[in-house]
C-alpha positions as a Python dict, from the first residue, in 0.01 Angstrom:
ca = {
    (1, 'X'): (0, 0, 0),
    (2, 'X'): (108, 256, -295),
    (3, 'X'): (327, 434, -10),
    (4, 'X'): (492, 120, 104),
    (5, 'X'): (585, 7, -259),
    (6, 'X'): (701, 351, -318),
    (7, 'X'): (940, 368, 3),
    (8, 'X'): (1093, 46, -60),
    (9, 'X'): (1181, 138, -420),
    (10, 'X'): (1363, 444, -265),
    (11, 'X'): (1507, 219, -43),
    (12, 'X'): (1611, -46, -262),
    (13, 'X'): (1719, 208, -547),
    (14, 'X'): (1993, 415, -286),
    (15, 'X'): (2145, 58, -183),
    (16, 'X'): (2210, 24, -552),
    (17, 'X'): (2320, 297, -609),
    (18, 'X'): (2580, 309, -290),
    (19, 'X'): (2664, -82, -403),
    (20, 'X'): (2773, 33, -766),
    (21, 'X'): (2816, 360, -725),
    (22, 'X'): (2562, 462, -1031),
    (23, 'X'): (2411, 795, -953),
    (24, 'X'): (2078, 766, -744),
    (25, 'X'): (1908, 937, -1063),
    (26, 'X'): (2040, 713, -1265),
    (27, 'X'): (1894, 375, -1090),
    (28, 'X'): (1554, 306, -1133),
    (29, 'X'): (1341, -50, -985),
    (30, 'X'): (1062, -182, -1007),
    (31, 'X'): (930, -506, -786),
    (32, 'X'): (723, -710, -992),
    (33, 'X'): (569, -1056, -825),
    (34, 'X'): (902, -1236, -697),
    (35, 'X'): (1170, -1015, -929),
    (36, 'X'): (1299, -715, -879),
    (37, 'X'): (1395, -516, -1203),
    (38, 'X'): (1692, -295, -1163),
    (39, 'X'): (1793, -20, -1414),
    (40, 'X'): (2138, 124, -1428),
    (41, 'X'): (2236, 392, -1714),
    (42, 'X'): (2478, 638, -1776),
    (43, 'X'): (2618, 844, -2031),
    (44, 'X'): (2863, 574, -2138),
    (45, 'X'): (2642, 290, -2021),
    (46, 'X'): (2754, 66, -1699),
    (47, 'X'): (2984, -196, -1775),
    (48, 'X'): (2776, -518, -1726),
    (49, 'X'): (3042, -765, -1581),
    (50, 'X'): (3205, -459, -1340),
    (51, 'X'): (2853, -309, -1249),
    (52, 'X'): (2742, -698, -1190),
    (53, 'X'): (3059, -778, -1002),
    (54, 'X'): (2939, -480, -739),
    (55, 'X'): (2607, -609, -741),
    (56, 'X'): (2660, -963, -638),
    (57, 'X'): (2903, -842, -366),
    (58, 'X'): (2653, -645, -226),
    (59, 'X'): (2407, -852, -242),
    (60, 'X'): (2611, -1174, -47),
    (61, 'X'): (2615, -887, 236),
    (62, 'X'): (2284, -786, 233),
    (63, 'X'): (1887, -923, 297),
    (64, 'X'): (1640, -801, 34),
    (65, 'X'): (1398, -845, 180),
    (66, 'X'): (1492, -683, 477),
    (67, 'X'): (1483, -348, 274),
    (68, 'X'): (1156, -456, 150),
    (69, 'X'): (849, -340, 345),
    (70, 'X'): (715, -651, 549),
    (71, 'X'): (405, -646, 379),
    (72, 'X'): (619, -728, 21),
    (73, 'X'): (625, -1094, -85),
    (74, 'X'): (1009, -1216, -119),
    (75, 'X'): (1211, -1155, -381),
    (76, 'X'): (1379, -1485, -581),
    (77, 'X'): (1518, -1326, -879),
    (78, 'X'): (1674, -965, -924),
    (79, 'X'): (1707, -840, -1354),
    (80, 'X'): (1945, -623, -1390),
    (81, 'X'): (1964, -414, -1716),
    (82, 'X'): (2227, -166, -1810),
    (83, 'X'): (2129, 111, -2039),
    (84, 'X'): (2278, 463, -2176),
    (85, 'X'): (2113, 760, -2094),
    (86, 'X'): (2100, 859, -2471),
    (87, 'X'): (1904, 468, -2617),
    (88, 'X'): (1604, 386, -2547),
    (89, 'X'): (1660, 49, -2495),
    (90, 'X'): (1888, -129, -2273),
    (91, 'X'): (2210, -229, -2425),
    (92, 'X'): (2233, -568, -2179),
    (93, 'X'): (2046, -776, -1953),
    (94, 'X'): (2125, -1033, -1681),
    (95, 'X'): (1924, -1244, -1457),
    (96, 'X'): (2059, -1324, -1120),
    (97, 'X'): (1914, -1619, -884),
    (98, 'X'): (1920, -1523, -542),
    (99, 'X'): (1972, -1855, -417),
    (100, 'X'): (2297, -1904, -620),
    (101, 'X'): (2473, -1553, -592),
    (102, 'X'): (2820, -1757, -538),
    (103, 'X'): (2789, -1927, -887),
    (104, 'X'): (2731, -1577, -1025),
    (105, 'X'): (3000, -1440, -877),
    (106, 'X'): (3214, -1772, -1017),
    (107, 'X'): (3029, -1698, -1378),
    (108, 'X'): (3106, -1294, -1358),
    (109, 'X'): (3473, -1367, -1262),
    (110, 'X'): (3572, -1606, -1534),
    (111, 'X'): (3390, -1322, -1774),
    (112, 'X'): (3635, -1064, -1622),
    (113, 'X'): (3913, -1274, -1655),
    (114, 'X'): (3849, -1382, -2010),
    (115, 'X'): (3829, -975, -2093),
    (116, 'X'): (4134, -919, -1940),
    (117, 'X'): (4289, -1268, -2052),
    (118, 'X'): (4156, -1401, -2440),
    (119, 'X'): (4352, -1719, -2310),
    (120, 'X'): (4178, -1769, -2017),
    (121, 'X'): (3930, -2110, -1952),
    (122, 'X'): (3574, -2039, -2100),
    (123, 'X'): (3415, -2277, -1781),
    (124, 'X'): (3051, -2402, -1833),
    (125, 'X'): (2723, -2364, -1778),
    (126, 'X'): (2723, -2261, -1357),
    (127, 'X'): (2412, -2166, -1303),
    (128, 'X'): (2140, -2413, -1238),
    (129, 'X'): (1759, -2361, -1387),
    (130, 'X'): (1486, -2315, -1120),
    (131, 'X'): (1313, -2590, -1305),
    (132, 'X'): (1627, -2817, -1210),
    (133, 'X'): (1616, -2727, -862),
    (134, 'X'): (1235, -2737, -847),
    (135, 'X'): (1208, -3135, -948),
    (136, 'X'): (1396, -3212, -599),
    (137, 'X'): (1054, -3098, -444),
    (138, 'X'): (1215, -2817, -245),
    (139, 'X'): (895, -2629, -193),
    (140, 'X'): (1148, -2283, -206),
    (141, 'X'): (1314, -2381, -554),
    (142, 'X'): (950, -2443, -677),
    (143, 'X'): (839, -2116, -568),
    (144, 'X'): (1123, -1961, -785),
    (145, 'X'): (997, -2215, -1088),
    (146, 'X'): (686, -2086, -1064),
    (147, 'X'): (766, -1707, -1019),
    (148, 'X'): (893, -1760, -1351),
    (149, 'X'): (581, -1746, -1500),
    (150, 'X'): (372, -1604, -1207),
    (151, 'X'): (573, -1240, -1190),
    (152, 'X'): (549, -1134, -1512),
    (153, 'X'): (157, -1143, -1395),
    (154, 'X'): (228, -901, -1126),
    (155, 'X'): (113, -1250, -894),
    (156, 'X'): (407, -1315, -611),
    (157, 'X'): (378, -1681, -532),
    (158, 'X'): (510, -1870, -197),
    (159, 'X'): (442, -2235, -184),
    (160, 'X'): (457, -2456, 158),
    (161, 'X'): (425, -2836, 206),
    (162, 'X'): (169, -2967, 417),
    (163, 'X'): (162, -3344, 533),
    (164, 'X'): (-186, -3551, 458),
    (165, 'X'): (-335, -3800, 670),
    (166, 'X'): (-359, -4149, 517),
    (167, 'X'): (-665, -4250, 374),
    (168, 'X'): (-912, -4434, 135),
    (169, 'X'): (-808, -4117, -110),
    (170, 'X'): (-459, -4088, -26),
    (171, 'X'): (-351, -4513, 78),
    (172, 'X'): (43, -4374, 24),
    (173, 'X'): (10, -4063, 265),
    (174, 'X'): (141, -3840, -1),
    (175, 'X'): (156, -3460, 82),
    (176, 'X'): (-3, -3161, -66),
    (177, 'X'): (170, -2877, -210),
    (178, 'X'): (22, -2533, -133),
    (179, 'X'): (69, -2255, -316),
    (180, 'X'): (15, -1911, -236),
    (181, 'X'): (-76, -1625, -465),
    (182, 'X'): (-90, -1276, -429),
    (183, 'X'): (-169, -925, -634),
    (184, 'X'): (-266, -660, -639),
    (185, 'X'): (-600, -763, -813),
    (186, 'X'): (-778, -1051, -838),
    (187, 'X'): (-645, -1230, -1164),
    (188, 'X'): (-867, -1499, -1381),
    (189, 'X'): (-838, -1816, -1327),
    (190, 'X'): (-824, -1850, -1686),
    (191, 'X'): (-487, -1718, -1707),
    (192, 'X'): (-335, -1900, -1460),
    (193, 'X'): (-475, -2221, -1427),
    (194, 'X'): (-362, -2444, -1723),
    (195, 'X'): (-8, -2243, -1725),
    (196, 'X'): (73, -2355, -1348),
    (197, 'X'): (-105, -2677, -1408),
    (198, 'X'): (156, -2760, -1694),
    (199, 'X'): (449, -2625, -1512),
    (200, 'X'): (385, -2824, -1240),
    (201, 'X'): (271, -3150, -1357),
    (202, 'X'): (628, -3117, -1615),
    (203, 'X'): (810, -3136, -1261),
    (204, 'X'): (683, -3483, -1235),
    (205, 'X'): (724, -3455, -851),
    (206, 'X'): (749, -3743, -643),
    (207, 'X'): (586, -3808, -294),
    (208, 'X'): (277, -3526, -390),
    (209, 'X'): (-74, -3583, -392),
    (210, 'X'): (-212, -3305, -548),
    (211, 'X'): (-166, -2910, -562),
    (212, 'X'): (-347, -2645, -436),
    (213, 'X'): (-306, -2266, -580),
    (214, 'X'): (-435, -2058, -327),
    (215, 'X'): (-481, -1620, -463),
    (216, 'X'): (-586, -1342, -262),
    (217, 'X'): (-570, -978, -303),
    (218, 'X'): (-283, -782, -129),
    (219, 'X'): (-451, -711, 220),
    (220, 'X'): (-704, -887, 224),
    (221, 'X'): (-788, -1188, 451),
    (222, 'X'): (-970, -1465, 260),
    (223, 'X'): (-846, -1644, -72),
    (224, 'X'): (-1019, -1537, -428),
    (225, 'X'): (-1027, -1876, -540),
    (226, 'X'): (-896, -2189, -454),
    (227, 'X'): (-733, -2471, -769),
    (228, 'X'): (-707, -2821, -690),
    (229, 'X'): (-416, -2934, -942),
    (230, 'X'): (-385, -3322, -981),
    (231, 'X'): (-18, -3443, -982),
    (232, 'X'): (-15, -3774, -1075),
    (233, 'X'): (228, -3882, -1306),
    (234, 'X'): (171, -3875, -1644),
    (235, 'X'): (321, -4234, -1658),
    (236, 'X'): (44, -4351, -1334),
    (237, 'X'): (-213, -4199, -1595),
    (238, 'X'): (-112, -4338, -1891),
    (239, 'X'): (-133, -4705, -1705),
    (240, 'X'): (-484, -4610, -1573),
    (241, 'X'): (-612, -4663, -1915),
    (242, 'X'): (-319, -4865, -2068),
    (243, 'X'): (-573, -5155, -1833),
    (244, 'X'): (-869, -5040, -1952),
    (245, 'X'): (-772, -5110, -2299),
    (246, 'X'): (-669, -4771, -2458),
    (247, 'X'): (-464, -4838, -2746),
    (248, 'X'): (-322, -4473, -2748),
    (249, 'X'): (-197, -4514, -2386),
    (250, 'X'): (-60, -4831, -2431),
    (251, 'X'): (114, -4766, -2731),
    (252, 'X'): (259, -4430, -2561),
    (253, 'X'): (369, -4666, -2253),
    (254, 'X'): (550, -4862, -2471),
    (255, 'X'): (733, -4614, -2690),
    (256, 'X'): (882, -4517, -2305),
    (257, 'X'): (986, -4843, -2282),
    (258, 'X'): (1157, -4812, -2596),
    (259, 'X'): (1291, -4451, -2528),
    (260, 'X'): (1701, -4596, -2524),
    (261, 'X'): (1682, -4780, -2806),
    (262, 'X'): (1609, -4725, -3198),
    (263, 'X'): (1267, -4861, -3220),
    (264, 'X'): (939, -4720, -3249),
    (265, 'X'): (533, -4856, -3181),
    (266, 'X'): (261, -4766, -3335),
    (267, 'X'): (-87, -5030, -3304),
    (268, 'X'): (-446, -5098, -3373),
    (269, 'X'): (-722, -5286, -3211),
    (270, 'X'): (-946, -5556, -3426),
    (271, 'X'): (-1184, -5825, -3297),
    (272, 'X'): (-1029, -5821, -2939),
    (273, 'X'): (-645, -5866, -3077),
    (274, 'X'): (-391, -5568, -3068),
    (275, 'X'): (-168, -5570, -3348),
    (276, 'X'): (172, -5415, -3257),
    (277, 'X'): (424, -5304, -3522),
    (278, 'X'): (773, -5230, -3416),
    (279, 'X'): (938, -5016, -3658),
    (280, 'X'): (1275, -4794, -3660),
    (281, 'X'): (1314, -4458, -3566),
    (282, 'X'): (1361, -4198, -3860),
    (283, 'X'): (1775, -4254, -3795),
    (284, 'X'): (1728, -4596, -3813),
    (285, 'X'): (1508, -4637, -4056),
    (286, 'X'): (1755, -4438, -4332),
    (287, 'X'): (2026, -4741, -4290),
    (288, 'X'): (1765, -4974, -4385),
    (289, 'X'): (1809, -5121, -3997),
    (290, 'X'): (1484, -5427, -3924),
    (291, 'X'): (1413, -5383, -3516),
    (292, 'X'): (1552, -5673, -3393),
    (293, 'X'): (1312, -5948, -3293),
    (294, 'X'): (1413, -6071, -2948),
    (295, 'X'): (1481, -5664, -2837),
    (296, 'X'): (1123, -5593, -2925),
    (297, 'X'): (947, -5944, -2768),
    (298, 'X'): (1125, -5895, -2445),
    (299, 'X'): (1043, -5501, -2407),
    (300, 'X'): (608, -5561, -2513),
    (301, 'X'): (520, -5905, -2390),
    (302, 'X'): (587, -5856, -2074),
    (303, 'X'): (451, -5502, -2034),
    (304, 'X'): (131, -5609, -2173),
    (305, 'X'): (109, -5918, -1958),
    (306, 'X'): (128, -5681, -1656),
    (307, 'X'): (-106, -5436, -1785),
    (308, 'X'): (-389, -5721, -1902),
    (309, 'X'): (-538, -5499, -2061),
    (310, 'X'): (-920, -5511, -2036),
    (311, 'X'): (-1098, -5661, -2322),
    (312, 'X'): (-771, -5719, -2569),
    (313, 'X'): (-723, -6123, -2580),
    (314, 'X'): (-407, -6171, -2773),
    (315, 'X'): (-142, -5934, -2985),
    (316, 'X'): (10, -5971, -3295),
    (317, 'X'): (354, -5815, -3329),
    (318, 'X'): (513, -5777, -3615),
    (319, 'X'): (901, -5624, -3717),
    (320, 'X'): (879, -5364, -4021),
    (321, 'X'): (1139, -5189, -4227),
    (322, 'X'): (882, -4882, -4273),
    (323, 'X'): (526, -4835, -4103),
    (324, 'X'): (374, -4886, -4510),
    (325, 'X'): (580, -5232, -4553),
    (326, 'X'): (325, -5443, -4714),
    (327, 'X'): (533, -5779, -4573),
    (328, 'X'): (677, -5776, -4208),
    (329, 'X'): (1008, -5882, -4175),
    (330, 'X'): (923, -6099, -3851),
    (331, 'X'): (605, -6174, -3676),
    (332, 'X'): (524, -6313, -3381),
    (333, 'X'): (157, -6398, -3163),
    (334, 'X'): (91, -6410, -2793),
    (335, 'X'): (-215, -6448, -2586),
    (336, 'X'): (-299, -6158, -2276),
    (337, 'X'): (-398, -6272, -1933),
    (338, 'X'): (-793, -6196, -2077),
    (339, 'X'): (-769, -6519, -2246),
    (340, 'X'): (-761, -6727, -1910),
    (341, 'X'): (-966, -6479, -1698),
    (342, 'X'): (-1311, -6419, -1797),
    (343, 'X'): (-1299, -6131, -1622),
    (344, 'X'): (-1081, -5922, -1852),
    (345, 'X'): (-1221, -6059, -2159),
    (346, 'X'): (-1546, -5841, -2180),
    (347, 'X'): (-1446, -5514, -2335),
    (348, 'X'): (-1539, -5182, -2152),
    (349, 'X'): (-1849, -5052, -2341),
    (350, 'X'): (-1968, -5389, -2286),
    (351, 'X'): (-1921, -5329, -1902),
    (352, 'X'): (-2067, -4992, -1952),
    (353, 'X'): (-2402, -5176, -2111),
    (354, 'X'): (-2431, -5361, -1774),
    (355, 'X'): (-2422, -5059, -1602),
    (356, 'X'): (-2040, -5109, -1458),
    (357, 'X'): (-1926, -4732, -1273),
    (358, 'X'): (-1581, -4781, -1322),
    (359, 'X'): (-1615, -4846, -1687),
    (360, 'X'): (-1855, -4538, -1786),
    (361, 'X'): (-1625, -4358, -1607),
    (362, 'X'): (-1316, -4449, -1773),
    (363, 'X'): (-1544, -4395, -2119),
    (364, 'X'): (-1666, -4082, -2009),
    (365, 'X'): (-1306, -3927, -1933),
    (366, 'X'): (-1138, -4096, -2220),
    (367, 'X'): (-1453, -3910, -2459),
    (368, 'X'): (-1398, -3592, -2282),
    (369, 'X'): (-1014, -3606, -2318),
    (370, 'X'): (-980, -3682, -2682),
    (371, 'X'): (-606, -3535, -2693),
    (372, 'X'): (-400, -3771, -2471),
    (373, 'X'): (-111, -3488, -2430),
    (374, 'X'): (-312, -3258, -2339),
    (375, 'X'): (-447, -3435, -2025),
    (376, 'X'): (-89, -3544, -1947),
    (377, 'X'): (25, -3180, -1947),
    (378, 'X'): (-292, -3038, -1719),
    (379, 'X'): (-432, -3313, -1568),
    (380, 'X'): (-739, -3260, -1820),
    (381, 'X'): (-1093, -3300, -1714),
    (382, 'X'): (-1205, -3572, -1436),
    (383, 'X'): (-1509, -3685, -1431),
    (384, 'X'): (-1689, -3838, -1024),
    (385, 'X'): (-1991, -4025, -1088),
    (386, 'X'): (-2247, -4081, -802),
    (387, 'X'): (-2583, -4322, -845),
    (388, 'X'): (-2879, -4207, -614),
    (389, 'X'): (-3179, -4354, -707),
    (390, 'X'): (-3267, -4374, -1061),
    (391, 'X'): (-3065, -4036, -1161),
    (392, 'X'): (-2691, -4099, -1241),
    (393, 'X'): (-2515, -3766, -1096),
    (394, 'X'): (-2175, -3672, -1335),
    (395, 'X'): (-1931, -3387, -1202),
    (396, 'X'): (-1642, -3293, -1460),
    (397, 'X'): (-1364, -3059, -1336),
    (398, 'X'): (-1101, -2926, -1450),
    (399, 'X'): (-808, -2640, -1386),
    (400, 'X'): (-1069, -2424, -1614),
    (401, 'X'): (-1405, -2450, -1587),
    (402, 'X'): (-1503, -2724, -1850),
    (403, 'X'): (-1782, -2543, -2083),
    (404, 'X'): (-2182, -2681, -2068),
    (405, 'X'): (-2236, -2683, -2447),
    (406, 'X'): (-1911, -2873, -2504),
    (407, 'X'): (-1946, -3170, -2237),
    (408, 'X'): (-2351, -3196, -2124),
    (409, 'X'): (-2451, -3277, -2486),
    (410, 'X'): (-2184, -3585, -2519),
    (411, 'X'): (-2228, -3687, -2179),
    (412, 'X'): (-2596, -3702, -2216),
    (413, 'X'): (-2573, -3868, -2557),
    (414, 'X'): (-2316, -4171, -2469),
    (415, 'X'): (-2555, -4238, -2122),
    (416, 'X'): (-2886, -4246, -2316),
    (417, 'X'): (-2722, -4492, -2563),
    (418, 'X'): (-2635, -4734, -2260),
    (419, 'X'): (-2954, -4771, -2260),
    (420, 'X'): (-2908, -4881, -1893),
    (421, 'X'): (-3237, -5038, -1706),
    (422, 'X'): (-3422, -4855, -1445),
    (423, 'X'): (-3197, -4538, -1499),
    (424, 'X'): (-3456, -4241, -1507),
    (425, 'X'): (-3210, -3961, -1583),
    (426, 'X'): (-2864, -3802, -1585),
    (427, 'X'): (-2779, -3476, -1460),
    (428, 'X'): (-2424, -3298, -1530),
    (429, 'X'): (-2246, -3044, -1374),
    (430, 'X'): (-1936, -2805, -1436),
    (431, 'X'): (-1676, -2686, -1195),
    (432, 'X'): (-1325, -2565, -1155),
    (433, 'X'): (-1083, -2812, -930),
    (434, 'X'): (-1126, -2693, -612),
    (435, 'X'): (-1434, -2589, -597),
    (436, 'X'): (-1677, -2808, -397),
    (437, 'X'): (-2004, -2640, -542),
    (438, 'X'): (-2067, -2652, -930),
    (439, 'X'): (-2030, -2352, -1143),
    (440, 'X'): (-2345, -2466, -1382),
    (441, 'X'): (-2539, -2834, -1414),
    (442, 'X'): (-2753, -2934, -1684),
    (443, 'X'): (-3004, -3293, -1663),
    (444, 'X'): (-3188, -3481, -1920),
    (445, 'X'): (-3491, -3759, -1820),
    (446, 'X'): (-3474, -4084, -2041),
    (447, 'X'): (-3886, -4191, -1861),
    (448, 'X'): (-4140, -3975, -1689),
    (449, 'X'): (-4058, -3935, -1344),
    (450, 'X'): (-4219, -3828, -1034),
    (451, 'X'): (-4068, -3506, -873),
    (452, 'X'): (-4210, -3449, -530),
    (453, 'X'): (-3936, -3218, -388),
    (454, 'X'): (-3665, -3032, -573),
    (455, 'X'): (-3330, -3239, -665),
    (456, 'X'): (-3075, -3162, -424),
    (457, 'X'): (-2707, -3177, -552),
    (458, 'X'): (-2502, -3455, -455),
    (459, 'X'): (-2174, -3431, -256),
    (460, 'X'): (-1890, -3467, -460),
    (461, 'X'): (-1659, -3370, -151),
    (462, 'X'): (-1359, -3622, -256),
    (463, 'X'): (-1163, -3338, -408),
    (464, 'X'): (-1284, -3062, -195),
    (465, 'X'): (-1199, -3250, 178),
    (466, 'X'): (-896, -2944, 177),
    (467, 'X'): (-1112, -2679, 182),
    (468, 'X'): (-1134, -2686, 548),
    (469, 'X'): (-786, -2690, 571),
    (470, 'X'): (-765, -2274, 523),
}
């Protein structure tokens, strides 16, 4: 493999030199994940917009990866530095995007023209991020998004789209989005996980499912490890729990609502009635400006009508100068859909205390996911609960690994204080998303119990179905 990479940096090194016409000895590259670095120096130091301007000519003529050997991953971006022989450091740097040479040819000739011509137009920005290109869910430009962070790893990444079947887990047939890793070692999971998870998830891609980061060694057949990354929107989240009754979530909900205008939420929950106070941004707030009444009514009431937010009856909203005004300039009191339907009115720990799945779960997530933004950025950690018996089975995942000490001890606590009838036990267990078997599992018995065989495991195959996919 050394050989290979060693042959095509010949290779690539005379076509850049023969393209610019540097001396061979004085081009160097170096193929790094998706980029390819290219050093040019002299004794004067290349020009950067002439050597550039032979560059990009070339390179509209000519495959790179065609030069490459077949067993190198594609290249998306090419640096090109130019240096003189007598610094140390490069005097100038430019990054060029494979997939838009003719806007950096456009860029390079308005710089030649304004050197030649201090009159000439300045033009604008011509060159479009990867991360712009990326959120059309071109599975190429998000490649090149993620190559951003992936090749300064040494990790070339490819990513591919792959339809899913419609099902109880996937009612809107969304796809998946595969992407493909590889080094030349195997690199932590650690390292990589949360970064791609937050790059990813800050797309806010439509018409996905889920992610799956695939690595493998260079040469070798079968993945590393596999990462199941969980797209849904940060807004789809944020509503999850905006019904179950989380103030934070709804009062981040409604701030987007108010995103175009100069008014800010902030809230609190007593005795079963949310008390909303709609006060002006910082700008606003310096001209003395009072939100205006009928802007704020028609942006909350119905949001929280649709929501009906588990538990919360009615909401008092209020208009403020400043978030410490003792008197609010306007005030206002409606009741929530939990005041006619009995079934919204009992809060979730009092579901929980009757033994309710779907509200120890949401309690269980929302305790393990203390910082909202954080879970919104990653995904955070998810938490599948399965009942056999008298032993409630929790598995938490996560893009890392989520830690015994820090999530058995609460888990175990909050369950034992359900004090739930005829539950025997709980056991926990850790993994990374993706990974069908746990990584570690701790249990705690609440009553004696009777153990004839060993425990066996539980499925928790929901997020794990893709495995079979490879």
């Amino acid at each position: 493999m050394k050989t290979a990479i060693r042959e095509t940096q010949q290779s690539l090194a005379q076509w850049v030199s023969q393209a610019t016409g540097i001396n061979s000895l004085g081009v160097k590259v170096r193929l790094r994940g998706n980029d390819l670095h290219i050093l040019c120096e002299s004794h004067k130091g290349p020009p950067r917009w002439d050597t550039l301007s032979d560059l990009l000519k070339a390179l509209q003529q000519t495959d790179l990866d065609a030069l490459a050997h077949s067993d190198q991953p594609s290249i998306y971006q090419v640096f090109v530095y130019g240096k003189k022989k007598s610094e140390k450091r490069p005097e100038w740097c430019h990054k060029v995007y494979l997939n838009q040479i003719d806007k950096h040819l456009e860029e390079v000739s308005l710089a030649l023209l304004r050197a030649d011509n201090r009159n000439a137009p300045t033009g604008g920005a011509l060159i479009l991020s990867n991360e712009s290109l990326a959120r059309q869910g071109d599975p190429g430009a998000i490649a090149r998004y993620l190559s951003e962070t992936l090749s300064t790893l040494g990790v070339a990444v490819q990513v591919k789209v792959k339809k899913q079947k419609a099902d109880y887990n996937n009612p809107q047939n969304k796809s998946r989005l595969w992407v493909f890793c590889q080094s030349n070692y195997t690199p932590d999971p650690s390292l990589i996980a949360e970064p791609v998870a937050a790059k990813l998830r800050n797309l806010k891609l439509c018409g996905y499912q889920d992610a799956v980061i695939s690595t493998q060694v260079v040469g070798e057949t079968q993945p590393d490890w596999l990462l199941l990354i969980d797209l849904t929107p940060p807004e789809v989240m944020l509503k999850e729990w905006a019904r179950w009754g989380d103030v934070q979530a709804i009062v981040k909900l409604l701030n987007l609502g108010f995103a175009n205008s100069k008014v800010e939420v902030q809230a609190s929950l007593q005795n079963e009635t949310l008390h909303i106070f709609c006060i002006p941004t910082d700008k606003a707030s310096s001209k003395g400006v009072i939100p205006a009444k009928t802007l704020c009514l028609d942006q909350i009431i119905p949001s929280l009508e649709t929501l009906a937010p588990q538990g919360i009856i009615s909401a008092a909203i209020y208009g403020q100068k400043t978030a410490t005004d003792s008197q609010p300039a306007w005030i206002d009191w409606v009741s929530l859909p939990a005041k006619e339907h009995p079934a919204l009115s009992t809060s979730p720990m009092e579901l929980a205390n009757s033994g309710d799945i779907e509200a120890i779960n949401f309690l269980l997530q929302r305790l393990l996911n203390p910082d909202l933004e954080k879970r919104l950025k990653t995904g955070g950690i998810r938490v599948i609960l399965v009942r056999k018996q008298d032993l409630l089975h929790i598995m938490c995942d996560a893009p890392v690994c989520p830690a015994r000490k820090q999530v058995a001890p609460k888990i175990i606590n909050f369950i034992r204080h359900l004090q739930l009838p005829e539950l025997g036990g709980v056991r926990v267990y850790g993994r990374r998303a993706g990974n069908k078997k746990p990584f570690w599992q701790f249990g705690e018995d609440f009553k004696q119990r009777q153990r004839v065989v060993p425990e066996a495991t539980p499925e928790f195959a929901a997020t794990s179905a893709y495995v079979e996919e490879l």
